[in-house]
N, C-alpha and C positions, 0 to 999 in steps of 0.2 A: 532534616537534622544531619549533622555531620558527624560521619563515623570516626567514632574513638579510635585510637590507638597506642599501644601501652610498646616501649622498649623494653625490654628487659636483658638480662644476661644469662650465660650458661643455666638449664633448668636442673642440674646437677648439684649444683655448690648454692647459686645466687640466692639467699634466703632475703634479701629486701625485694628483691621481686616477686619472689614469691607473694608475699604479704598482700599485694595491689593485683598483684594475674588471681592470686583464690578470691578475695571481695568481688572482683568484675565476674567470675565464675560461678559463684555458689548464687549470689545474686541477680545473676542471666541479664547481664550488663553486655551488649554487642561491642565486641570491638578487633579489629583487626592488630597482631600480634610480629614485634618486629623482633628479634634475638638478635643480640650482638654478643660474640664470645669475648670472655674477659680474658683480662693477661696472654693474650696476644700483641704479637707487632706491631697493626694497625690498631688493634683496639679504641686506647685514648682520643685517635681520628676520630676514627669513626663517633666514638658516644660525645663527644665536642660538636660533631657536626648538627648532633640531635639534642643535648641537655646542657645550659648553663655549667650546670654542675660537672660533667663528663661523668655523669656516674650512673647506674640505675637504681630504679625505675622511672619513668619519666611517661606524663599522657600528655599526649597531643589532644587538641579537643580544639580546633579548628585553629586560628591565629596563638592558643594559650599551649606553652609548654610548660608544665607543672610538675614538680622533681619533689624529691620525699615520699615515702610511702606513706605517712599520716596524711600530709597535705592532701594527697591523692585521694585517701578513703573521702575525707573530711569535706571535697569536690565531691565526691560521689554519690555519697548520703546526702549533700542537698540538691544536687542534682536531679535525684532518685531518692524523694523521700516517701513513697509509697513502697520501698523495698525493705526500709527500717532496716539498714544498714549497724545501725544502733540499736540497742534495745528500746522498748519503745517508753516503761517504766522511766521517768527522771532520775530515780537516783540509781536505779541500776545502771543508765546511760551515762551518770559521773563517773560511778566506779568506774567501770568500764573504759571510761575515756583516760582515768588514773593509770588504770594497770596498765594497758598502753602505752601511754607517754613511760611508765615506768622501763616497759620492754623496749620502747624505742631510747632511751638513752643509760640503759644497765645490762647486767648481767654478761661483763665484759670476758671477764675471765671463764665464763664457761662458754660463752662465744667464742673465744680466742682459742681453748686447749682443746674445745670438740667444733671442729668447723661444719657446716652443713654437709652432707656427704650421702646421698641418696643412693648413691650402688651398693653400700657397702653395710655389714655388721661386724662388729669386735666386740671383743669377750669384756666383761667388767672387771675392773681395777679399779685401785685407787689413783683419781687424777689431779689430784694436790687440794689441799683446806682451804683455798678460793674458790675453785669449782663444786665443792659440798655447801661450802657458804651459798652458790647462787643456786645452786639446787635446791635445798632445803626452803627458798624461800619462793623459788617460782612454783616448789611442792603444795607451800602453803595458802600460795595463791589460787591455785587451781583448786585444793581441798576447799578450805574459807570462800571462795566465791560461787562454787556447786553447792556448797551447804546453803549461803546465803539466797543465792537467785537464781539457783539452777531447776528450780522444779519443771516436771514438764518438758522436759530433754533432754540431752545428753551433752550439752555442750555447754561453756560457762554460764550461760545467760537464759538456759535453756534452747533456745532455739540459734541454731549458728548465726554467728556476727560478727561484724568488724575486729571484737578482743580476740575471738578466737583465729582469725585471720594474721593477727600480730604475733601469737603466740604459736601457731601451728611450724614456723622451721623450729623453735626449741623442741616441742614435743618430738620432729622427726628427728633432734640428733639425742633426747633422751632414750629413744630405741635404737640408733644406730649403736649408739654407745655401752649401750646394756647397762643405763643407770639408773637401779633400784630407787624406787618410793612406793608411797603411800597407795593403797588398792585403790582410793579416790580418785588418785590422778592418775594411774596407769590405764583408771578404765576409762577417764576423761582424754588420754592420749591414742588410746587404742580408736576412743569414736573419732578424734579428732584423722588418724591415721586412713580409718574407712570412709571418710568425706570423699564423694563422688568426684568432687572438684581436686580436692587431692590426688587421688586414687590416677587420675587424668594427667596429673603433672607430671606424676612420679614415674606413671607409664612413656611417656617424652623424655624424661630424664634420662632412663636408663637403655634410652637409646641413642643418646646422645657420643658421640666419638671425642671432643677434646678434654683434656686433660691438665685441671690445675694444680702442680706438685705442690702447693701450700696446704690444698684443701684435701691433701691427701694423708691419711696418719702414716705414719711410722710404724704399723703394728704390721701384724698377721690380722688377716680379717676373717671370720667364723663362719663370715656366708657372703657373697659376691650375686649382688641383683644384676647387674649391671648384663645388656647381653652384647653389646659391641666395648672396644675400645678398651680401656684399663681392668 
C-alpha cells in the first residue's frame, strides 16, 4: 500500500489544513507530513510544484493529488470505511455532511476579522454585527446538533468526526478570541480543544518560528503560547 502524504501550511495560522492533518490523526490514518510555510518568497513555487491549486492541503496517494479539505475527508472515509469517519447513523451523517459544506463555504466575516492564531489570547470585545451574526449561528449549531445527536460523547456526533474536524479551527479562534456563548458550545469547544489530535498540532504550532503579519491582530494579547518566534 502506498504511503499517504498530506502538505499542509504553517501549523500556526493554516486552519484548512488543519481540518484534513486532525481527520488523518484522530482516525490513525498513516501518513507522512510535508509543511510548506505560507506567504513566503518561494512559497507559491513551492505549493505549484505539489497542488493544482497552489494551495493547501493537498494528499498524495500515489499517481492521485487531491486538493480541498472536504474532498480529502470524503477520499478518506471511503478509503477507510471501518474508521466511520462519518457518523455512522444516515441522517446524522447528512446533517453532518450539511454543517460542513456549510463551514466549508460560510462564516466569512468571522474568518476574516478573527484569523486562525494558535500562540496567542486577547481579551473580548466587540468585533463588528457580522462576526456576532456568524457566531450566533455557528453557537447554534454546535448547541442544536449536541442536543440532537450528541448523546454518548462529547463531540457533535457524539463520538469525534469528520464535522468536528471542519469545525475545530473556528472553536480554536472562538478561544483565542475570548468570544462568549452558550455553556453548550463552550463545553463542546473546550472538548473539542482537549482532542489528543489537536492537543499534538497546537503543541507543533507553537513552536513553529515564521510569522504571517495578516494572521497577526492588531491588539495587545492577554497571553502569548507561543514559545519561539513572535
Amino acid at each position: 500500500m502506498t504511503q499517504l502524504t498530506l502538505v499542509i501550511g504553517n501549523k500556526l495560522y493554516s486552519s484548512w489544513s488543519l481540518r484534513a492533518w486532525l481527520v488523518m490523526k484522530a482516525f490513525g490514518i498513516a501518513f507522512e507530513e510535508i509543511v510548506i510555510p505560507l506567504y513566503r518568497r518561494d512559497s507559491k513555487v513551492r505549493l505549484l510544484e505539489q497542488s493544482p491549486s497552489g494551495k493547501v492541503p493537498l494528499l498524495i496517494d500515489g499517481d492521485l493529488r487531491l486538493w480541498e479539505s472536504l474532498a480529502i475527508i470524503e477520499y478518506l472515509a471511503e478509503k477507510h470505511p471501518a474508521a466511520q469517519i462519518w457518523p455512522a447513523a444516515a441522517k446524522a451523517r447528512a446533517h453532518a455532511r450539511a454543517i460542513s459544506a456549510e463551514m466549508h463555504a460560510g462564516f466569512i466575516a468571522l474568518r476574516n476579522a478573527c484569523p486562525m492564531n494558535l500562540g496567542k489570547c486577547f481579551a473580548t470585545k466587540d468585533r463588528g454585527d457580522a462576526v456576532a451574526v456568524d457566531v450566533a449561528r455557528v453557537a447554534e449549531i454546535f448547541s442544536s446538533t449536541r442536543e440532537r445527536f450528541g448523546a454518548g460523547g462529547r463531540f457533535l456526533y457524539g463520538a469525534f468526526s469528520a464535522a468536528d474536524a471542519m469545525y475545530a479551527p473556528i472553536a480554536t479562534r472562538l478561544q483565542t478570541y475570548s468570544i462568549v456563548v452558550d455553556s453548550t458550545s463552550q463545553a463542546y469547544i473546550e472538548a473539542v480543544m482537549r482532542h489528543p489530535a489537536l492537543q499534538e498540532w497546537c503543541a507543533a504550532a507553537q513552536q513553529e518560528t515564521w510569522v504571517i503579519a495578516a494572521s497577526e491582530a492588531d491588539e495587545p494579547a492577554i497571553e502569548v503560547y507561543r514559545n519561539v518566534g513572535a
